[in-house]
py3Dmol code that shows the C-alpha trace and the ligand (Angstrom):
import py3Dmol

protein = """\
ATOM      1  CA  UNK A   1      21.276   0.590  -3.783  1.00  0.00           C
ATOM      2  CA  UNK A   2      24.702   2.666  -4.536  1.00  0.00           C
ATOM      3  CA  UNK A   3      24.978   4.105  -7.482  1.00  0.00           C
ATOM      4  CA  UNK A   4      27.273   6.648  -8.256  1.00  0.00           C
ATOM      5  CA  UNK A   5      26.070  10.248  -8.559  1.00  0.00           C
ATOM      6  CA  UNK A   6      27.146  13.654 -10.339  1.00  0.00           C
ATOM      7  CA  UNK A   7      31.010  14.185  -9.960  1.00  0.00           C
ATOM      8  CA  UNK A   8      32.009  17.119  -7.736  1.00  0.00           C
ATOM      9  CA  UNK A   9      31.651  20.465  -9.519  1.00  0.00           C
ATOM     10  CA  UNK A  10      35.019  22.569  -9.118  1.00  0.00           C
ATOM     11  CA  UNK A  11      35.031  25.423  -7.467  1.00  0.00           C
ATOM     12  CA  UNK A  12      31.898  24.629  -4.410  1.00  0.00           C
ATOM     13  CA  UNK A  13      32.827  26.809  -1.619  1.00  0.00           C
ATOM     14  CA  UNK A  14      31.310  28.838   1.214  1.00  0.00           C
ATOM     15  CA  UNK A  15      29.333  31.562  -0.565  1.00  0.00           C
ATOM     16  CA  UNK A  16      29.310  34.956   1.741  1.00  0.00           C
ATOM     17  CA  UNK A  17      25.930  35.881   2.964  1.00  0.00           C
ATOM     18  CA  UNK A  18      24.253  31.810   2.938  1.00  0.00           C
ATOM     19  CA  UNK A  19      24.007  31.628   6.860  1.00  0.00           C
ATOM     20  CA  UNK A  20      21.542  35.066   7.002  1.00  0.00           C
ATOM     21  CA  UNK A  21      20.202  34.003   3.168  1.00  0.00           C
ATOM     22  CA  UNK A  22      19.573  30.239   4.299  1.00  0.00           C
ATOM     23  CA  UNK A  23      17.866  31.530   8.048  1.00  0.00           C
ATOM     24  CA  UNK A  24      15.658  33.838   5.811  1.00  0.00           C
ATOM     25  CA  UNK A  25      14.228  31.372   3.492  1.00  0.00           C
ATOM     26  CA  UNK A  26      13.765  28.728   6.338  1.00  0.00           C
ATOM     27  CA  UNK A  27      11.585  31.077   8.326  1.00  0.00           C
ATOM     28  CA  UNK A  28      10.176  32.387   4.891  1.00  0.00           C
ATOM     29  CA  UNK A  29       8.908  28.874   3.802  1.00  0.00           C
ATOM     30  CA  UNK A  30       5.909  27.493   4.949  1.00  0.00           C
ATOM     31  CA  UNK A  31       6.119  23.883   3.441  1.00  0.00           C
ATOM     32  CA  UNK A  32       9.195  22.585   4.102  1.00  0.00           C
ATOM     33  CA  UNK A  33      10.417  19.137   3.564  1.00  0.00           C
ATOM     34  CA  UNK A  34      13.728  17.857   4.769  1.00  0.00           C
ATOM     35  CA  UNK A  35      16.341  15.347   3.162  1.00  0.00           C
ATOM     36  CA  UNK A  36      18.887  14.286   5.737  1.00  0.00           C
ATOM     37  CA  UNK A  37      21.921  11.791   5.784  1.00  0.00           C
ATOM     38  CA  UNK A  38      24.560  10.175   7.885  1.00  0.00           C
ATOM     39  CA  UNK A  39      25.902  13.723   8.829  1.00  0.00           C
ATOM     40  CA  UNK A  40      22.739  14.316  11.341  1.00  0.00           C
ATOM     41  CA  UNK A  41      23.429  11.390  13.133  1.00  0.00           C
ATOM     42  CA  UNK A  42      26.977  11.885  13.452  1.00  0.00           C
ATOM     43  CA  UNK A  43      26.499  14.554  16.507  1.00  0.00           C
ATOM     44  CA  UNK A  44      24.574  11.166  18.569  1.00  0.00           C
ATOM     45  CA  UNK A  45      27.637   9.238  18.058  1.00  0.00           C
ATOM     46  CA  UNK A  46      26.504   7.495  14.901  1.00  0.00           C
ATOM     47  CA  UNK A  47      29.448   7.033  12.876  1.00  0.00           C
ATOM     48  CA  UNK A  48      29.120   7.574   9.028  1.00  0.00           C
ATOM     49  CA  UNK A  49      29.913   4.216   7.393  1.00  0.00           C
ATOM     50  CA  UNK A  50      31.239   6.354   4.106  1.00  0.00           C
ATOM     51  CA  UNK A  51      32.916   9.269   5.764  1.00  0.00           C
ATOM     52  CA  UNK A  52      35.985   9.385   7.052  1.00  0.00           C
ATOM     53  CA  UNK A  53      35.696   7.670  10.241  1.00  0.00           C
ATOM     54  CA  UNK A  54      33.653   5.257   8.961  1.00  0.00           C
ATOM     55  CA  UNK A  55      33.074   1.310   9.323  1.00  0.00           C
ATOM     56  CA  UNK A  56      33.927   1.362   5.871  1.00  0.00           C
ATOM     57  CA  UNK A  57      36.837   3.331   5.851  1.00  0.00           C
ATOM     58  CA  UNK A  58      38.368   2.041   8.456  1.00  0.00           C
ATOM     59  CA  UNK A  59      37.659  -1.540   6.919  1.00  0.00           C
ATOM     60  CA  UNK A  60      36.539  -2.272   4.003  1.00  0.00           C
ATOM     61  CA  UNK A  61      35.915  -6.002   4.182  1.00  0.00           C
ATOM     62  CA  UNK A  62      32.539  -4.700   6.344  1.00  0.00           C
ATOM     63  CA  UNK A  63      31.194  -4.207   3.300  1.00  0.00           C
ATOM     64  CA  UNK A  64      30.101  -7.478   3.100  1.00  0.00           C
ATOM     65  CA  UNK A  65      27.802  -8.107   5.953  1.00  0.00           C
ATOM     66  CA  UNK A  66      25.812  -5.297   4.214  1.00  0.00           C
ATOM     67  CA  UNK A  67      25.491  -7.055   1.107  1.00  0.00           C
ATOM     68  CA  UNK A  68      22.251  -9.273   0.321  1.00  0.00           C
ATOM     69  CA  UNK A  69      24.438 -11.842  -1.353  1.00  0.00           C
ATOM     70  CA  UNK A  70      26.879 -12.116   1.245  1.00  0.00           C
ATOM     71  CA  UNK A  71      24.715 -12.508   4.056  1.00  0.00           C
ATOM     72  CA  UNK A  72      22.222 -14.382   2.453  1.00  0.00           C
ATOM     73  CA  UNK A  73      25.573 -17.234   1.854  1.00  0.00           C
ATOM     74  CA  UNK A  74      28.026 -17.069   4.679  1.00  0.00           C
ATOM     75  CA  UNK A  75      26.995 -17.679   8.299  1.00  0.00           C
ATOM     76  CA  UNK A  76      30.107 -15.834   9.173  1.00  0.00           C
ATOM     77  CA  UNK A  77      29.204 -12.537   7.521  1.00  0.00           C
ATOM     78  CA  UNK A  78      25.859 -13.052   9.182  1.00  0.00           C
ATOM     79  CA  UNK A  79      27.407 -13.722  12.710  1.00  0.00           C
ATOM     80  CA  UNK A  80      29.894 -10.485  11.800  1.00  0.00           C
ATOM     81  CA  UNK A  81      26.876  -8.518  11.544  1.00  0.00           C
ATOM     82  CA  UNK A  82      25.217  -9.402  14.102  1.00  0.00           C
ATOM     83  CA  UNK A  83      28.163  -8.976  16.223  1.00  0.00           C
ATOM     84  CA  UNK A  84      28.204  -5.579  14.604  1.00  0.00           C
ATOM     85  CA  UNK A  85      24.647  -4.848  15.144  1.00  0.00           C
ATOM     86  CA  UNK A  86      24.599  -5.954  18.805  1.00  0.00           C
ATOM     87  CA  UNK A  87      27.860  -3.930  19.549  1.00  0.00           C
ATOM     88  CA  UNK A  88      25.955  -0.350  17.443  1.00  0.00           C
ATOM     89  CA  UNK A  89      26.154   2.983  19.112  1.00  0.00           C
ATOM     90  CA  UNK A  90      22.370   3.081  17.401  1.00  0.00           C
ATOM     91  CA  UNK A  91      20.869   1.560  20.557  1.00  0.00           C
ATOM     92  CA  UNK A  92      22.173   4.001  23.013  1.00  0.00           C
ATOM     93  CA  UNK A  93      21.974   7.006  20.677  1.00  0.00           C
ATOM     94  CA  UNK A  94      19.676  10.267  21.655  1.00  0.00           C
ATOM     95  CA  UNK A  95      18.367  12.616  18.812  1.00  0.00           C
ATOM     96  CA  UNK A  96      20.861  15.931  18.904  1.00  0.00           C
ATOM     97  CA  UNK A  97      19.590  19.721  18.654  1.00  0.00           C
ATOM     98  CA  UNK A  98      19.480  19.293  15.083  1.00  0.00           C
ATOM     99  CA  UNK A  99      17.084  16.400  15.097  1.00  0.00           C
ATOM    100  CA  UNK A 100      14.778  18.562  17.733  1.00  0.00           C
ATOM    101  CA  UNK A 101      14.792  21.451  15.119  1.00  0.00           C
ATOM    102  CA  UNK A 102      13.060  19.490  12.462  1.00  0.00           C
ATOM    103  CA  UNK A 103      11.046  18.170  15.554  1.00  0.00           C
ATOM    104  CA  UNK A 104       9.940  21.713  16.681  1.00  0.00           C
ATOM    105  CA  UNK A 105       9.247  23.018  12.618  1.00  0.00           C
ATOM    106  CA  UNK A 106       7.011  19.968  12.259  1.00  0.00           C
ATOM    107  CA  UNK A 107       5.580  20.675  15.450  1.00  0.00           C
ATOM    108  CA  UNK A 108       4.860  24.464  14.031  1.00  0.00           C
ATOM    109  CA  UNK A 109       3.089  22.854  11.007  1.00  0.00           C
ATOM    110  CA  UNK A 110       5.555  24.122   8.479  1.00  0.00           C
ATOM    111  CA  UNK A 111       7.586  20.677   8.051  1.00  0.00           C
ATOM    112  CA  UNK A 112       5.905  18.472   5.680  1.00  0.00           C
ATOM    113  CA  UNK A 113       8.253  15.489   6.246  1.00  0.00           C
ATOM    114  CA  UNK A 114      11.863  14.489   6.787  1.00  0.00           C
ATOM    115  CA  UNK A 115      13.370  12.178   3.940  1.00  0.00           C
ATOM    116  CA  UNK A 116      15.945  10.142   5.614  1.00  0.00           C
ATOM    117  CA  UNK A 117      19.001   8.162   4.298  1.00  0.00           C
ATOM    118  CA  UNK A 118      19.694   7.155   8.197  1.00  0.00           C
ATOM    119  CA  UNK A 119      18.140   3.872   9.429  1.00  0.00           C
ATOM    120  CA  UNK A 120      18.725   5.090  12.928  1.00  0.00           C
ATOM    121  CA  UNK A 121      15.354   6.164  14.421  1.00  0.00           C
ATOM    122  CA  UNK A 122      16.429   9.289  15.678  1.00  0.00           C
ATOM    123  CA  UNK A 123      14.178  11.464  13.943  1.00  0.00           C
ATOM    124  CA  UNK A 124      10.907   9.916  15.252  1.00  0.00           C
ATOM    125  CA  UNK A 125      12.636   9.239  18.702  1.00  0.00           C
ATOM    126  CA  UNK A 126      12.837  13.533  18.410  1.00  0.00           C
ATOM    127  CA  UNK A 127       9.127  13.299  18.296  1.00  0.00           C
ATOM    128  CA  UNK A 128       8.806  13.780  14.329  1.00  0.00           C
ATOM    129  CA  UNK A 129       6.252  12.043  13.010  1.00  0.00           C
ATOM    130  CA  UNK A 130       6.295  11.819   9.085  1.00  0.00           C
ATOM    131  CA  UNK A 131       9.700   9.997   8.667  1.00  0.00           C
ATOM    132  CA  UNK A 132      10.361   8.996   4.502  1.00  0.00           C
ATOM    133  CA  UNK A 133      13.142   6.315   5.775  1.00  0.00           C
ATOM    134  CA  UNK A 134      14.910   5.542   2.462  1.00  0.00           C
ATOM    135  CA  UNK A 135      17.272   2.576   3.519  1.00  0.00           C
ATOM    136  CA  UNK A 136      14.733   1.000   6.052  1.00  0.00           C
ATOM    137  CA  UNK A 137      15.055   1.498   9.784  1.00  0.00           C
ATOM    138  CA  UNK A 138      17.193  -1.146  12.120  1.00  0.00           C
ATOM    139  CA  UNK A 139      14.480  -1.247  14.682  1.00  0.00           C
ATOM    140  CA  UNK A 140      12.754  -4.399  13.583  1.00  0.00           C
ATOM    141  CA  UNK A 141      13.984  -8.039  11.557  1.00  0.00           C
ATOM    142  CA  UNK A 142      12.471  -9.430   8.759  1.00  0.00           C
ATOM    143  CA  UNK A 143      12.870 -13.407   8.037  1.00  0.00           C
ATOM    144  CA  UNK A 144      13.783 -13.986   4.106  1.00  0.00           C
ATOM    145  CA  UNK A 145      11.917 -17.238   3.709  1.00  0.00           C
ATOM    146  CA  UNK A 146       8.184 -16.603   5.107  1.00  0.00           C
ATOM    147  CA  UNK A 147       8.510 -12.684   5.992  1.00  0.00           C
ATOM    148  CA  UNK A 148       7.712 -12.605   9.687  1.00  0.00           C
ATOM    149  CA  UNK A 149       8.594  -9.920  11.537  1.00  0.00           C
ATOM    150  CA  UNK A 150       9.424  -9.002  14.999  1.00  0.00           C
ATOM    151  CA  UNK A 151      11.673  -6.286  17.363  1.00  0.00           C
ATOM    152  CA  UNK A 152      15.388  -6.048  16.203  1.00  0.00           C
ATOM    153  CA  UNK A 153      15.350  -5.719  20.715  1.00  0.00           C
ATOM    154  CA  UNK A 154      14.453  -9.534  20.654  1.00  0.00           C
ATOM    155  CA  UNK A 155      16.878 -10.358  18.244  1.00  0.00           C
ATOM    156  CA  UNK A 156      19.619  -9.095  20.048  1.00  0.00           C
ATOM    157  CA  UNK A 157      18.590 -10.278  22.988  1.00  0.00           C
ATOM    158  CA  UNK A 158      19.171 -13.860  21.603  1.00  0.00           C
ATOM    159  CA  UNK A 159      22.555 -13.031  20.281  1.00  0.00           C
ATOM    160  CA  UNK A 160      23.554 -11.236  23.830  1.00  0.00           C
ATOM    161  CA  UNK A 161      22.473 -14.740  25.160  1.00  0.00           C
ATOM    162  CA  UNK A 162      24.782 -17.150  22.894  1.00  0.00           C
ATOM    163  CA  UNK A 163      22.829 -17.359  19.405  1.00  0.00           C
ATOM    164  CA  UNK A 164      25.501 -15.718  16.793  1.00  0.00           C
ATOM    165  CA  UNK A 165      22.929 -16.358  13.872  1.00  0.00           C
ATOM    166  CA  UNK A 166      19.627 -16.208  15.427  1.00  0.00           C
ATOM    167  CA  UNK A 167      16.856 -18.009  12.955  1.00  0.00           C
ATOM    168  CA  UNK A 168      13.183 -17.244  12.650  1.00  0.00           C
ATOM    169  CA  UNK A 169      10.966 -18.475  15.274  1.00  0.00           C
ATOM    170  CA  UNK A 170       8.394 -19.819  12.769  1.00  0.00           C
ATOM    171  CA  UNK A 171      10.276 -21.602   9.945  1.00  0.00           C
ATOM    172  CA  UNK A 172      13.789 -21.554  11.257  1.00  0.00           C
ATOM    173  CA  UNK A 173      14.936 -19.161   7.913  1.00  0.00           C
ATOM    174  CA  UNK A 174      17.541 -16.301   7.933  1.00  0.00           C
ATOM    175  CA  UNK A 175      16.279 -13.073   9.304  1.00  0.00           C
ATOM    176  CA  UNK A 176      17.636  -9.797   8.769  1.00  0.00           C
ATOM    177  CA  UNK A 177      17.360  -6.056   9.724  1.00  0.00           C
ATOM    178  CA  UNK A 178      14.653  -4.310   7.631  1.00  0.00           C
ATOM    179  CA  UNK A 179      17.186  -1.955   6.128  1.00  0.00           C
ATOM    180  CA  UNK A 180      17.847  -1.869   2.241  1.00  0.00           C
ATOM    181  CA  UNK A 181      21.161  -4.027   1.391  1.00  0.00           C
ATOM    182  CA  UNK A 182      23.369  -3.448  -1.312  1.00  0.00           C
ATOM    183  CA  UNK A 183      22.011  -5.469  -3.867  1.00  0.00           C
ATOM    184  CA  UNK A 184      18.270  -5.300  -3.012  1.00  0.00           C
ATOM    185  CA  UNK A 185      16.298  -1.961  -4.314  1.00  0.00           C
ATOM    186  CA  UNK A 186      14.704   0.225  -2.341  1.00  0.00           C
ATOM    187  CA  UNK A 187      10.877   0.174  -1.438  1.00  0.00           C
ATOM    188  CA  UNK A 188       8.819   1.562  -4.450  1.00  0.00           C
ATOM    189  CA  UNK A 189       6.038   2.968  -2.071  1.00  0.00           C
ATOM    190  CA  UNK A 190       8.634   4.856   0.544  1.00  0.00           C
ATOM    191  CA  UNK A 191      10.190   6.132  -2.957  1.00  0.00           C
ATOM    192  CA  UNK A 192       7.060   7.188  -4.444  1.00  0.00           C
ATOM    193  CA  UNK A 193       6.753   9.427  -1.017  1.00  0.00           C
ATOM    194  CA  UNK A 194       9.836  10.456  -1.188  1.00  0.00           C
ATOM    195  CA  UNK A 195       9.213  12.089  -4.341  1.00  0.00           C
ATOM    196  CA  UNK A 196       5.983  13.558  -3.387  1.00  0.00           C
ATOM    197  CA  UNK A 197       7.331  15.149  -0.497  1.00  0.00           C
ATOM    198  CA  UNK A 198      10.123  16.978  -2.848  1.00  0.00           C
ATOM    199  CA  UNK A 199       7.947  17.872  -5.369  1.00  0.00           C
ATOM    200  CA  UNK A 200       5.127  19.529  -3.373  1.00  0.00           C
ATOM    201  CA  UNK A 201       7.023  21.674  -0.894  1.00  0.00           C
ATOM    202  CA  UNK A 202       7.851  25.301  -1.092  1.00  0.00           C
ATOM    203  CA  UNK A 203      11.512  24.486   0.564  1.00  0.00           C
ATOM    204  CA  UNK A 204      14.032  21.641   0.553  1.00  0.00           C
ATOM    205  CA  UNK A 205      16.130  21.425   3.808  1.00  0.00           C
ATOM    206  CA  UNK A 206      18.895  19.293   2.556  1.00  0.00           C
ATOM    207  CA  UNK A 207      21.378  18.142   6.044  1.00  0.00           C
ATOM    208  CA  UNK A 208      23.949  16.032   6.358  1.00  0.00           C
ATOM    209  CA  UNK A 209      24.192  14.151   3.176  1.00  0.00           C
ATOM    210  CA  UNK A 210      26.733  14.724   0.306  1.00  0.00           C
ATOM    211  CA  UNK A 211      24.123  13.946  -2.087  1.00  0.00           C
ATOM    212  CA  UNK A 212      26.115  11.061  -3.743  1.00  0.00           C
ATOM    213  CA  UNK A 213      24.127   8.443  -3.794  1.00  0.00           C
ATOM    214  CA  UNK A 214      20.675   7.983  -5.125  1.00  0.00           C
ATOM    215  CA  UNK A 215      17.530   8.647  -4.609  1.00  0.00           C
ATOM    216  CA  UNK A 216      18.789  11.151  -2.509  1.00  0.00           C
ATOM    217  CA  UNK A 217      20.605  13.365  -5.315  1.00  0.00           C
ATOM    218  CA  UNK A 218      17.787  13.060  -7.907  1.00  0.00           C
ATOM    219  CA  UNK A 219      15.314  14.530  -5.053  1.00  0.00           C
ATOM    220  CA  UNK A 220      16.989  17.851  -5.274  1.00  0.00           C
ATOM    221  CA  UNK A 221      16.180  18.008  -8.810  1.00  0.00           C
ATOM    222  CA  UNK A 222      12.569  17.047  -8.443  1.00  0.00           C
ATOM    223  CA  UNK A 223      12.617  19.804  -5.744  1.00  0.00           C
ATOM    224  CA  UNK A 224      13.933  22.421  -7.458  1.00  0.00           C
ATOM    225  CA  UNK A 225      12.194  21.999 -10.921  1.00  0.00           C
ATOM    226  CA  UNK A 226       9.215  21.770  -8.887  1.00  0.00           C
ATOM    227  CA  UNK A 227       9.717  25.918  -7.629  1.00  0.00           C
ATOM    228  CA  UNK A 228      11.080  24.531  -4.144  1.00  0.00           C
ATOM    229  CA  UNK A 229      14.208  26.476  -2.803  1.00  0.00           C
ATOM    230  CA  UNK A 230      16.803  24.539  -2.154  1.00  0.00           C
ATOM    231  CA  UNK A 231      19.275  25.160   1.281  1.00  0.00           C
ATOM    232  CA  UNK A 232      21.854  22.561   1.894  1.00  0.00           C
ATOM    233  CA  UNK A 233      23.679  22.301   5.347  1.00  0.00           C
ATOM    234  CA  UNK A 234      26.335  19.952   5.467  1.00  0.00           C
ATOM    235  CA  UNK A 235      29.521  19.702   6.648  1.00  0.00           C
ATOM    236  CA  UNK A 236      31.710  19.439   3.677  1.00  0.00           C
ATOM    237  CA  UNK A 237      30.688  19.843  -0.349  1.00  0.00           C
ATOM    238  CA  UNK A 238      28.043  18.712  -2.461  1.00  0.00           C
ATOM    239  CA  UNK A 239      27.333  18.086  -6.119  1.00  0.00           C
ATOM    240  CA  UNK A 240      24.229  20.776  -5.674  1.00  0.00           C
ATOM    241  CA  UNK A 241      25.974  22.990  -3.688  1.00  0.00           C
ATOM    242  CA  UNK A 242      25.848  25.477  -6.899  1.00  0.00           C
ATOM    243  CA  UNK A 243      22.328  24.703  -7.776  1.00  0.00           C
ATOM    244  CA  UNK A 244      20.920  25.757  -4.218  1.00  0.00           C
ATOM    245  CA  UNK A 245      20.158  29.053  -2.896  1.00  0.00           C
ATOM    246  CA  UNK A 246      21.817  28.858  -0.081  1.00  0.00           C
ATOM    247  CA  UNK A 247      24.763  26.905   1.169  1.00  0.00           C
ATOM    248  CA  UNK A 248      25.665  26.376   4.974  1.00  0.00           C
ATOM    249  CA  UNK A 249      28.875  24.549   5.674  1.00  0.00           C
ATOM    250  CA  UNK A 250      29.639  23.559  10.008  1.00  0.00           C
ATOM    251  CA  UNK A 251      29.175  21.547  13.125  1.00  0.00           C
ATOM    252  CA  UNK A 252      25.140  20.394  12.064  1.00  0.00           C
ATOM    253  CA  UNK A 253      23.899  19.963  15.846  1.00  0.00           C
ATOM    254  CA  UNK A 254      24.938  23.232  16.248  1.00  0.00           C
ATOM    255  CA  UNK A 255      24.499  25.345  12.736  1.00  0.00           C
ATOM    256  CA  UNK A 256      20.862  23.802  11.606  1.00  0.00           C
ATOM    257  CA  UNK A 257      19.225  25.026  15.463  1.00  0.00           C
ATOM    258  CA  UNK A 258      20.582  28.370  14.597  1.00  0.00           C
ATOM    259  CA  UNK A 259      19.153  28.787  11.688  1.00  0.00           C
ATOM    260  CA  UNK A 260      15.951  27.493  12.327  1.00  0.00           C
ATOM    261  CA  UNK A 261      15.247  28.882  15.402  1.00  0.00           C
ATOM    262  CA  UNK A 262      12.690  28.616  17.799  1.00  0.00           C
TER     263      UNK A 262
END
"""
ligand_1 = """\
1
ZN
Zn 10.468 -17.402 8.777
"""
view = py3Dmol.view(width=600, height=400)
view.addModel(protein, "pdb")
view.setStyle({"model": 0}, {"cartoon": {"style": "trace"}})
view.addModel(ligand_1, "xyz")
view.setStyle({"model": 1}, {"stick": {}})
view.zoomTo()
view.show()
């Protein structure tokens, strides 16, 4: 699913003037959709496997157990990531103030939907209720050989109780989260949304994604070519930083309430 995106343009910096600028457009636009990434989830105490203090960072063998080949071949990366899933901060993570701000726009009628890179669940747990989830959500397993499905809850429930590499009930195959693995592509329909959502809205919200990796990137092209402004909160630079109209660098739990307000 990683593929590399545009190379940092030189020079991206605070721009004076983008905090009022961005809160003027937001309240301005009447169709807004959203596009948000690790960086939301970060203020829940949902570490962001690419940033600095992430799983991957830290240790890059972790990699594997989110590859499709790798987990698909070795029980041990499979009982590595379950380990991993079962020990998440996901489970006992609340949505932050900057989830409850998209809640409350949507709420207003002026959010169409929120694209998300996160597989976390905090966005509908805010009480949004058109979530785009790009990468799949961890909330439910998926078995690879007859494509049952059932609560990721029940899973882990089994692995909490001794099973490191719980099987599917019915036919005894591998299951897996139903998030997108390196090495599998992501969901044509939940694309095809995507890019209606960034095409038809009069604003793009982009939070807490460095807009590196695609589809994400590419959506802020469809937006803008489209007419949509483009505001980008994040808390370090982007690739579009120069392309949008307004540019809001800080803490996101804090900084995307503010500008939104109520
Ligand atoms: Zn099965």
């Amino acid at each position: 699913m990683a593929q590399p995106g545009p190379t940092q343009e030189p020079g991206d910096q605070d721009r004076a003037g983008d905090q009022g600028r961005a809160g003027a457009l937001i309240r301005g636009a009447g169709r807004i959709t959203a596009l948000t990434g690790a960086g939301i989830s970060t203020g829940s105490g949902i570490p962001d496997f690419r940033g600095p203090d992430g799983l991957w960072t830290r240790d890059p063998s972790a990699e594997r157990i989110s590859t499709l080949e790798w987990y698909l071949a070795d029980e041990d990366v499979r009982r590595a990531a379950w380990r991993y899933r079962a020990e998440s901060p996901v489970w006992n993570a609340a949505p932050n103030p900057a989830h409850q701000a998209l809640a409350r726009l949507e709420h207003q009628g002026r959010l169409r939907a929120v694209i998300t890179q996160n597989t976390d669940g905090l966005h509908q747990a805010a009480g949004t209720r058109t979530v785009i989830e790009l990468h799949g959500n961890v909330r439910t397993w998926r078995c690879e050989d007859c494509g049952a499905t059932g609560p990721m809850t029940q899973a882990l429930a089994r692995v909490r109780a001794g099973d490191p590499d719980p099987r599917c009930s019915r036919c005894g195959g591998v299951i897996r989260a139903t998030t997108i693995l390196f090495g599998e592509n992501l969901d044509p329909d939940v694309l095809d949304a995507a890019y209606a959502a960034a095409e038809d809205c009069d604003l793009l919200l982009v939070v807490g994604t460095s807009l590196t990796v695609m589809p994400a990137a590419g959506l802020v092209s469809v937006a803008g070519s489209a007419g949509a402004r483009i505001v980008i909160v994040n808390g370090g630079p982007t690739p579009y930083d120069r392309r949008a109209d307004a540019v809001v660098r800080g803490p996101i739990p804090q900084v995307l309430p503010a500008l939104i307000g109520e």
